[in-house]
C-alpha positions in Angstrom: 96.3 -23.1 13.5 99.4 -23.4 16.0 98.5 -25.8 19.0 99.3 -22.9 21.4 97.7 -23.1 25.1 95.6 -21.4 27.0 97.2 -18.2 28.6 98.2 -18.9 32.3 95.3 -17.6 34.4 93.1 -17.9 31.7 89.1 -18.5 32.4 88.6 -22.2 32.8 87.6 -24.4 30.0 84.1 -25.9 30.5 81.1 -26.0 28.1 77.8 -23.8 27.6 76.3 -25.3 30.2 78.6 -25.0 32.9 80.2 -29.0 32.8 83.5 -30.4 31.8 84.2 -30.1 27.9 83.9 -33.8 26.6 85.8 -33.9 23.2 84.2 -37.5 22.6 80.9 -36.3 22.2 82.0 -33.7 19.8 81.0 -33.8 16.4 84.7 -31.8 15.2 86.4 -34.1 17.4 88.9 -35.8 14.6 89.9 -31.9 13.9 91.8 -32.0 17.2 94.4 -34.8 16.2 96.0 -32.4 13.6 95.7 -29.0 15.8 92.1 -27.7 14.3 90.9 -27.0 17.7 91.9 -27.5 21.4 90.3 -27.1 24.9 91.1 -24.0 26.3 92.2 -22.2 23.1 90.1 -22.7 20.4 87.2 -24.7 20.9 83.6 -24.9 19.2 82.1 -26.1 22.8 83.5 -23.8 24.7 81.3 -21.0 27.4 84.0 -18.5 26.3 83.7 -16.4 23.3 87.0 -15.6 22.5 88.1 -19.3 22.3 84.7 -20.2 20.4 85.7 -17.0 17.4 88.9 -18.6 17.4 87.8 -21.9 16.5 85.5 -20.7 13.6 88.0 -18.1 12.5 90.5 -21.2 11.7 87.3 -23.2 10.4 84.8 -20.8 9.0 83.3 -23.5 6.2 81.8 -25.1 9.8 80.0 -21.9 10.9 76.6 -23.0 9.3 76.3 -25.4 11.3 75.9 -24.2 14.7 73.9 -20.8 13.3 70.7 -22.7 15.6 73.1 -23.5 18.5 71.5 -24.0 21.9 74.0 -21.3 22.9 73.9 -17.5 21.9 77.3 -16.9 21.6 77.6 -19.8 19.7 75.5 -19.1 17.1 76.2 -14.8 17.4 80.0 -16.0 16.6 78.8 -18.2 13.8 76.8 -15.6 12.1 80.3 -13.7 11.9 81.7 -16.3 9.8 78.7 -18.0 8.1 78.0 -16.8 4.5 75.3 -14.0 4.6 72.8 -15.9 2.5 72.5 -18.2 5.4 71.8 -15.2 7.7 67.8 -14.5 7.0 66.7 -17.5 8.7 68.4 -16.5 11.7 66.2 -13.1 12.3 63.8 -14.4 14.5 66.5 -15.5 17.1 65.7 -14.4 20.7 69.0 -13.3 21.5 69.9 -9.6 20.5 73.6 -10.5 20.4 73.0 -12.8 17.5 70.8 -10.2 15.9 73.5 -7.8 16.0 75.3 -9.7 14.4 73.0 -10.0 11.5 72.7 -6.2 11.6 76.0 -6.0 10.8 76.0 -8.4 7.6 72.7 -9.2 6.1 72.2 -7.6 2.6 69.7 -5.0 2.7 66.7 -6.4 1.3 66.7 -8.5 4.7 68.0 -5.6 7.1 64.8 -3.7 7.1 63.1 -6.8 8.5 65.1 -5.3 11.4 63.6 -1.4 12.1 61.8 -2.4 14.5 63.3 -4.5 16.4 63.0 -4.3 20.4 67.0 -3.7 21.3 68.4 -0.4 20.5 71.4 -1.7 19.9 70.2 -3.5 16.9 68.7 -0.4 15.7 71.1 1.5 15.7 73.2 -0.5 13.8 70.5 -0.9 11.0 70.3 3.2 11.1 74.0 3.0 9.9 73.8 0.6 7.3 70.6 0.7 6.0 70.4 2.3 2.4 69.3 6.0 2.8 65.6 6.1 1.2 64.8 3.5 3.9 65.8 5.9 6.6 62.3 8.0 6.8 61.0 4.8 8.1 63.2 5.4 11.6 62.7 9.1 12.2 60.5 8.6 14.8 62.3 6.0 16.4 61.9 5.9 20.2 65.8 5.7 21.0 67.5 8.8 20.5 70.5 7.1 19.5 68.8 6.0 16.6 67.6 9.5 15.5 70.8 10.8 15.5 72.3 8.3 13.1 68.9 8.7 10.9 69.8 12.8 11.2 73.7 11.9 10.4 72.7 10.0 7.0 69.0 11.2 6.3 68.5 13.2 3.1 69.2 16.4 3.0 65.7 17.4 2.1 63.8 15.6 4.7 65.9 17.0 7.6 63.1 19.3 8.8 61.1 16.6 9.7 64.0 16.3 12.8 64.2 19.9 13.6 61.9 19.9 16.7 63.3 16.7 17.9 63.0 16.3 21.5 66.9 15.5 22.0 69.0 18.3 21.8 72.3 15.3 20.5 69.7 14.8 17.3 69.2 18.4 16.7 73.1 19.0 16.5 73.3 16.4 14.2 70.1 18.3 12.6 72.3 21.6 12.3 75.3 20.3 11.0 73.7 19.4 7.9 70.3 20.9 7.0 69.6 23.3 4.4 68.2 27.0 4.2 65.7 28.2 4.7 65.1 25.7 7.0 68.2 26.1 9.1 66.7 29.5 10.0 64.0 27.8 12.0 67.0 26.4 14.1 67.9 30.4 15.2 65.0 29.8 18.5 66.2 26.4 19.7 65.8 25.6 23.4 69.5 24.2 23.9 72.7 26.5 23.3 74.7 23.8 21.7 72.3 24.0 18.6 71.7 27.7 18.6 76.3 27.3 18.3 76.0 25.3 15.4 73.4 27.5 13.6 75.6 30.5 14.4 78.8 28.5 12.4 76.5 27.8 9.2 73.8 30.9 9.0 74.4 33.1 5.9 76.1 35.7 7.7 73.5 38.3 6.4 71.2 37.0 8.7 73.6 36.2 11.7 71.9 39.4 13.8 69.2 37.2 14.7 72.1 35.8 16.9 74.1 38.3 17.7 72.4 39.1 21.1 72.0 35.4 22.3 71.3 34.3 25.8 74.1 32.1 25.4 77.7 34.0 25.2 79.5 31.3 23.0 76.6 31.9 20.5 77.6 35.1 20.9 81.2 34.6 20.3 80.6 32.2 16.9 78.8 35.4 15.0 81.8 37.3 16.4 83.7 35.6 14.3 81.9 35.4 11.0 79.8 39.1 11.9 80.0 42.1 9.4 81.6 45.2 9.7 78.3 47.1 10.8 77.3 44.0 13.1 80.5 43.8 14.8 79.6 47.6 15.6 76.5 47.0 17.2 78.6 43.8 19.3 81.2 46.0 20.6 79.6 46.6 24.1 79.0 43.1 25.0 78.0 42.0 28.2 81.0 39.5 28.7 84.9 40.2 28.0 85.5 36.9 25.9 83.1 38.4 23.3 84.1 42.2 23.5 87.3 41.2 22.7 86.8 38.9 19.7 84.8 41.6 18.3 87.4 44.2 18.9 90.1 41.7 17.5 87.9 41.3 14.1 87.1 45.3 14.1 90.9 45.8 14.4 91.7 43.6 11.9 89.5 45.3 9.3 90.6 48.7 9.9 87.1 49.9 10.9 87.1 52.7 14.0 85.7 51.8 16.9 84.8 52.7 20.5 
């Protein structure tokens, strides 16, 4: 807790309110006589959020008291540092700063009190922390950014529940990880980038349903993975990038072609 000050040009001290900081009025004002806290660097009362963490990070023991602050970063910087079973109380707050917060600590009987809650930001949070069987419950979340971390850490088995997913980002995430046979119903997707992943993880008996793709990098993944008597069928692709990864792969086998 060195008495160091404020940075030159640093954002002016004043409270949550906008007025002067009054250090008589504060209830941690004997702390400031042996260096606990000082205005302008670490300060409890302080607008700024950086010099507010700083104060609580020297005194954590103090962070329950200001979890109902008047002020949201107040009382988001105290839930940092409060212990967690003083956390449920706080799930109602108004503020989805402070509710982050509590997304990132609370144990998980009281996370799911926070599925559904209006920011995204929250959400998304919860969908990374949130023990895996509770994850069904946010498939059909209405942020996509959601969805994809429920595809990233969602069963294996209930994958297919994501596969027609209106966001192409959640269907990657879909692709990278889900299971035949349901990965074949991935071979039609609307948007290259998924049809690219299928092509990387399809048994490769079954990679000629790709081999003549719309999309040429498609085209190019079965290249690489293709057998002998698909890589004949490839040789006359439309584009040069292809032709010649087949030709490369044919040549490396041995196998005659033209």
């Amino acid at each position: 807790m060195a008495a160091a000050r404020a940075p030159a040009g640093d954002i002016v001290a004043v409270d949550w309110q906008g007025q002067a900081i009054d250090c008589g009025a504060c209830p941690y004002q004997p702390l400031k006589a042996g260096g606990g806290c000082e205005i302008g660097y670490a300060c409890a009362q302080d607008a700024y959020a950086r010099r507010i963490d700083r104060f609580f990070r020297w005194h954590p023991e103090l962070a329950k008291e200001q979890l109902h602050h008047p002020y949201f970063e107040v009382r988001a910087i105290a839930a940092r540092y409060a212990d967690v079973f003083h956390l449920p109380g706080m799930l109602d707050d108004p503020d989805e700063t402070v509710r982050l917060q509590l997304a990132l600590r609370l144990p998980q009987r009281s996370l799911q009190k926070l599925i559904h809650d209006p920011h995204r930001e929250v959400r998304i949070r919860v969908a990374q922390r949130i023990e895996a069987d509770k994850l069904p419950a946010m498939v059909h979340d209405e942020d996509y950014g959601v969805r994809q971390w429920v595809a990233r850490r969602l069963t294996a088995g209930l994958l297919p529940v994501l596969v027609a997913d209106p966001e192409s980002v959640v269907r990657q995430e879909v692709a990278q990880r889900i299971e035949m046979p349901a990965l074949l119903r991935m071979v039609h997707d609307d948007a290259p980038e998924v049809r690219r992943i299928v092509a990387q993880r399809l048994p490769v008996a079954l990679l000629d349903r790709l081999a003549f793709d719309e999309d040429l990098i498609v085209r190019w993944e079965v290249s690489q993975r293709a057998t002998t008597d698909l890589l004949q069928r490839m040789q006359h692709d439309e584009d040069s990038e292809v032709r010649a990864a087949v030709l490369q792969r044919l040549n490396d086998t041995g196998v005659q072609h033209g």
